[in-house]
N, C-alpha and C positions, 0 to 999 in steps of 0.2 A: 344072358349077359346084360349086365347095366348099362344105358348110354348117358348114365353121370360119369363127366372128366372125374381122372383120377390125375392127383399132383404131386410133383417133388421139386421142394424150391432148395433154392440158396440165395443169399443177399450178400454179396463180396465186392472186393476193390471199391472200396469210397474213395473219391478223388474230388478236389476241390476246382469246382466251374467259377471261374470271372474274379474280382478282389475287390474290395472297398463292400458298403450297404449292399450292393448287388449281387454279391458270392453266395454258392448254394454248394452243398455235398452233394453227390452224385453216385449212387449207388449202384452195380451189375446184377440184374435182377436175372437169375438161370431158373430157367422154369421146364421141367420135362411133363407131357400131359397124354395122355393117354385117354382115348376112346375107341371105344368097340374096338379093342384090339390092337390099333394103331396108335404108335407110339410119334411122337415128335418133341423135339428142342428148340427151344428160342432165348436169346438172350437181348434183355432191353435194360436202357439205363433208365433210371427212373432216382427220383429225388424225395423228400420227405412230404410236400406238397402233394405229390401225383398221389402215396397212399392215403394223404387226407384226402384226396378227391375221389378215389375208392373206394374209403368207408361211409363217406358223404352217401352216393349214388346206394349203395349197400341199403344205408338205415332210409333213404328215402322210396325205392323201390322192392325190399321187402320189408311190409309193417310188420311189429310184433317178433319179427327175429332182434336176438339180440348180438349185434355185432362185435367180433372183438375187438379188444382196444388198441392203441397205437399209443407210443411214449407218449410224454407232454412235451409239449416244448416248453423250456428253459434259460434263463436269461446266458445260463455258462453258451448254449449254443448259440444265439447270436451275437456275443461275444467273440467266439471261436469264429466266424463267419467273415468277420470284417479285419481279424487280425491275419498276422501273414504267414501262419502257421501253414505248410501243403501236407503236415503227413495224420492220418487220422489219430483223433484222439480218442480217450478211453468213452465219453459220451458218445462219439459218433460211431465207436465199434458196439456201443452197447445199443444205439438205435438198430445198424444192421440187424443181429441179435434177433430183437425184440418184433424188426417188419418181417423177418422171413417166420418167427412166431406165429405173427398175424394175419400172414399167407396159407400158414399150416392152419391156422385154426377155421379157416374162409374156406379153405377147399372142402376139410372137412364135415361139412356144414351142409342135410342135407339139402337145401335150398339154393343159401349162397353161390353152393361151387358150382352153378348152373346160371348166374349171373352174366348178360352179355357183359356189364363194366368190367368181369372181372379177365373173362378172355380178352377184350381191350387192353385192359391194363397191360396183359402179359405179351402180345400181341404186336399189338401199334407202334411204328416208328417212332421217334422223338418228336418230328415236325406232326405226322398227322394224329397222335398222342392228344399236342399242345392244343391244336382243331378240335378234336372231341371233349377235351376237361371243360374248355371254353362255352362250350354250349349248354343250354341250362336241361335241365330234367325235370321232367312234371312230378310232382310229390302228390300220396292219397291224400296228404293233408290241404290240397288245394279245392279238392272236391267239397268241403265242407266248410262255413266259416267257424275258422278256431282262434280262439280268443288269446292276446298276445300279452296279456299282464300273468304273471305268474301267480300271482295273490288270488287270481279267479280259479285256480287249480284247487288250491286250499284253504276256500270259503269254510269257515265255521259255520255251526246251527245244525238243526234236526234236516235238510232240505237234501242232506247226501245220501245217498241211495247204498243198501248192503252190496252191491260193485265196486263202488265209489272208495269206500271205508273197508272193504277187502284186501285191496290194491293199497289203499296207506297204509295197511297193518305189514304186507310183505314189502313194501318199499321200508318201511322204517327198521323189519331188522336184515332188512340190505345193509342197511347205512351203519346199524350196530356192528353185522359180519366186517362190512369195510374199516370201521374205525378201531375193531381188533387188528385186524390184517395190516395195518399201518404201523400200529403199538407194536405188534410183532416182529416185523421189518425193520425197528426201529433198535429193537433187543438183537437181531439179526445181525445187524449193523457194527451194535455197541462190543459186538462179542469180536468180531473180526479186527476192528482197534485196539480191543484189549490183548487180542491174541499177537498184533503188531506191536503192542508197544513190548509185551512179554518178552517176545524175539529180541527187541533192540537190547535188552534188558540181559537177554541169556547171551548176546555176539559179546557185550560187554563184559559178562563173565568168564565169556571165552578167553578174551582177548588177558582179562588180569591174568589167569592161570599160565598164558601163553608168557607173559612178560615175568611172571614170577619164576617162571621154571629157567628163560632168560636169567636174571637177578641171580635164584640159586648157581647156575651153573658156571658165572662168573668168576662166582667165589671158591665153589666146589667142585667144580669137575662135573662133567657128566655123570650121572649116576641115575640107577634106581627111580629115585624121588625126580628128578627134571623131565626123565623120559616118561612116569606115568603121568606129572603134572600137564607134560606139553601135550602129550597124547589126549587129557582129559579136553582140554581147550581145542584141541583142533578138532576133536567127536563135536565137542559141544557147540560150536559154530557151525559145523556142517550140518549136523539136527536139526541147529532154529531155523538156517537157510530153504533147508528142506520141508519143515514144515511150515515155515511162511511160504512159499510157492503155492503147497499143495493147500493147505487154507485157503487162500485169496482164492483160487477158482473154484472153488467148492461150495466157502460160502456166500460168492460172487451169484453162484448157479442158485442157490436158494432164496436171496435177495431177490433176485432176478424173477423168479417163479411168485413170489409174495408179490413182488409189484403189480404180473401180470394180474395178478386174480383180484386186486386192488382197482385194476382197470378195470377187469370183466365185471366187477358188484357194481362198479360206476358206471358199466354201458348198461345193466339190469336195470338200474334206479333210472336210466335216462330214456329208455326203453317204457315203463310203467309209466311215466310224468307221461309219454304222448300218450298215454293209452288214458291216463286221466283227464289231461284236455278234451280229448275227445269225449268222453262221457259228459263234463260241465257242457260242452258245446251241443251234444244231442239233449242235456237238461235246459239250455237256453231254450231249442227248438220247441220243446215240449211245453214251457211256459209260453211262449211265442202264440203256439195253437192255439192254450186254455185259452190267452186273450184277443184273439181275435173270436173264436166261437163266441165267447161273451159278445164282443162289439158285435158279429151280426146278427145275435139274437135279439141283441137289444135294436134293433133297426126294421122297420117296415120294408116291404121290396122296393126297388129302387137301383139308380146308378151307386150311390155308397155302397147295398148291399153286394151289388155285383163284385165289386171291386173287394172286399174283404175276402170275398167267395175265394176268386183267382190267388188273392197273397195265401188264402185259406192252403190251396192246393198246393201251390209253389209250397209252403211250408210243410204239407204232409207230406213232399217228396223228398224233400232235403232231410227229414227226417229218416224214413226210407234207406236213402240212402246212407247216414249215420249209421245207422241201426246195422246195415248190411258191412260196412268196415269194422264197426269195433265188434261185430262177433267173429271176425277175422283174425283181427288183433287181438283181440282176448283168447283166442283157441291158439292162433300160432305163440302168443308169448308162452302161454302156459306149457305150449309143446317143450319151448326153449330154456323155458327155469328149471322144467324135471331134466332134461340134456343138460344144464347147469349144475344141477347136483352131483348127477352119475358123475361130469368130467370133475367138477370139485373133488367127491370124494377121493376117485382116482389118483386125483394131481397131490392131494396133500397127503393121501400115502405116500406116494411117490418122495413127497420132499422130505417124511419123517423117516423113510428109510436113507435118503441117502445121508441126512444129518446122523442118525445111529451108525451107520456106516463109515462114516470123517472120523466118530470116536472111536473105532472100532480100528481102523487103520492107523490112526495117532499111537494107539496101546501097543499094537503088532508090533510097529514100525521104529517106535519107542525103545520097545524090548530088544529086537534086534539090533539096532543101531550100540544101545549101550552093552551089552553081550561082546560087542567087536573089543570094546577097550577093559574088560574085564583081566584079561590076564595081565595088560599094564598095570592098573592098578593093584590086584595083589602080588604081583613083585617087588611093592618099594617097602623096602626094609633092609 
């Protein structure tokens, strides 16, 4: 039997803490976990901070895993934050959503879900929560000095190493994958408007048919022709109703699924960046040596040479030590891009079957519906 937790979350009841600049949502984080066997429940509130301080602790305590993403924040949410709205809105029902997402995909994660932050997180009171986010955590990145201009990541010239120029070929069509996945999400988007404004389009046709069979019967009497007209309008309004409902969550849930994987190419691509400073940083180290071996060769024995000796060393250790994290990080990332694919591929079956699927229910659902008013209509005569 495994002694990796196993997890079943939910993320419910958002309720808005305090008013004015200081207001936060506040989310019920239900978390069931299971080990060897033994089963337990806890329920914590937790807020959209507390998951940034979770994926923080995450990306800083395992290198080379790539964590999953978390919404962005939004200017509509801090908007929402300070106005006096208390009942959630469709952003803040779509972060819950998205953190109990981020949960599922953390537990899953052979590494991650073995993370003390993360049984903290689920864990910890509010107060003693607020104690531990506070305290800082040692990052691998402190063991090494890493260079903080981003321009030193993507130095030009012959001087980058087949590693180096590996990692930019797969970081660049990261960012290709992601900027379809947005274009898409974007078509995603465009279809579900379109499909809105359709609706508005077909209630409005309802409603003429509905007023014309009105208009006829005024002057005519009940007949025939007013009862298939009105029957045709009142099908026809209930259809668009029905199918804007089932629409809006469906292609809500696809959206939804396109964003995430829009985060997860961005936590890829931000995952690879450390993994490249880190190589510029063991390239610094490396240049670092040549020129001190030169300066003490070029030196007679002596206090100078001594002293060159000593940085000599300091510098082959810190080397050393580079050398022993980014072969860490380059084996666990690599672990985590192929885990990247597999659930990629998975996830986007997943989303083309349920899109084939929406058209597949529209046709059904279509046929039926207008079937009901068929013998209306060939009655009027």
């Amino acid at each position: 039997m495994s002694d990796a937790p196993q997890y079943e979350f939910s993320v419910r009841d958002p309720h808005k803490v305090g008013s004015g600049i200081g207001a936060y949502w506040s989310y019920q984080v239900h978390a069931k976990t299971t080990i060897g066997g033994q089963t337990k429940e806890g329920i914590v509130a937790r807020r959209y901070n507390d998951f940034m301080w979770l994926r923080g602790q995450l990306i800083s305590r395992y290198p080379g895993c790539i964590v999953p993403p978390l919404p962005a924040k939004v200017i509509e949410g801090s908007i929402e934050k300070v106005s006096r709205k208390t009942e959630p809105t469709a952003l803040v029902q779509y972060r819950a959503r998205s953190m109990r997402k981020f949960l599922v995909r953390v537990a899953a994660h052979a590494h991650l879900r073995k993370s003390d932050a993360l049984r903290e997180f689920l864990e910890l009171n509010e107060s003693d929560f607020k104690k531990r986010a506070a305290d800082g955590s040692k990052s691998y990145l402190t063991d090494i000095n890493i260079p903080h201009s981003l321009k030193d990541v993507f130095r030009k010239g012959p001087g980058k190493t087949e590693q180096e120029l590996m990692w930019e070929k797969r970081a660049r069509s990261l960012s290709e994958f992601g900027l379809f996945m947005t274009y898409l999400r974007d078509k995603v988007d465009a279809v579900a408007k379109d499909r809105k404004a359709f609706v508005e389009t077909e209630t409005e046709l309802a409603k003429s048919f509905t007023h014309l069979a009105d208009v006829e019967e005024t002057h005519e009497g009940a007949t025939s022709l007013t009862r298939g007209m009105r029957d045709f309008g009142t099908y026809t309004d209930h259809n668009s109703l029905q199918n804007s409902d089932h629409a809006g969550v469906e292609v809500q849930q696809i959206s939804e699924s396109i964003s995430y994987y829009i985060g997860m190419t961005d936590s890829a691509i931000e995952t690879i960046r450390a993994l490249q400073k880190l190589l510029f940083s063991k390239a610094k180290i490396e240049h670092r040596i040549s020129r001190l071996i030169a300066d003490r060769d070029a030196l007679s024995d002596g206090p100078a040479r001594v002293k060159i000796g000593i940085d000599l060393q300091t510098a082959e250790e810190d080397l050393s030590s580079a050398a022993a994290v980014i072969s860490r990080f380059d084996r666990t990332l690599n672990e985590d891009l192929a885990r990247f694919q597999q659930e990629k591929a998975f996830d986007m079956k997943q989303l083309i079957t349920t899109w084939t699927q929406i058209q597949r229910d529209y046709g059904v659902k279509d046929q039926k519906r207008w079937e009901l008013i068929t013998p209306s209509i060939e009655a009027i005569g």
